[in-house]
C-alpha positions in Angstrom: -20.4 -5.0 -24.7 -20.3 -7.4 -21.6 -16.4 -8.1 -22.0 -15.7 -4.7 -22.1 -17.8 -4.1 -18.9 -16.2 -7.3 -17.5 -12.6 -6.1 -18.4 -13.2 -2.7 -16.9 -14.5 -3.9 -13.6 -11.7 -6.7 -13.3 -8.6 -3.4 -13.8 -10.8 -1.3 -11.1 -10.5 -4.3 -8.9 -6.7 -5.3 -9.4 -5.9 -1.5 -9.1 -7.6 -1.3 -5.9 -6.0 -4.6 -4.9 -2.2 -3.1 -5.7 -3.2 0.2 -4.4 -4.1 -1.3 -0.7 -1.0 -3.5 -1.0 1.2 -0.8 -1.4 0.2 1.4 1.5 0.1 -1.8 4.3 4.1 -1.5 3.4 4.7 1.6 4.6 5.2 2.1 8.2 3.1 4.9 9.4 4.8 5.9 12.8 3.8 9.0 14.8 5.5 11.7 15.2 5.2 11.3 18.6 6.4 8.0 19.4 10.2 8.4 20.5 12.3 5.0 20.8 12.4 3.3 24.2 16.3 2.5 25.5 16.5 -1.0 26.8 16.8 -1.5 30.3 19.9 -3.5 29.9 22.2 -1.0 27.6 25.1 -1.0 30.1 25.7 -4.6 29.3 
């Protein structure tokens, strides 16, 4: 009964730990934040 318990808890913890993983990757950028031209283009 205890290893099942045990094997349940550990999969709810490595889920959670691939879940969070995945979503720091993606970029979330505003919609609006609009890219900056450098000062120096011309060069």
């Amino acid at each position: 009964m205890w290893i099942v318990l045990f094997i349940v808890i550990l999969l709810f913890v490595l889920g959670s730990a691939f879940m969070l993983l995945r979503s720091a990757k993606i970029p979330r950028i505003p919609d609006h934040v609009k890219a900056q031209p450098y000062e120096d283009d011309d060069e």
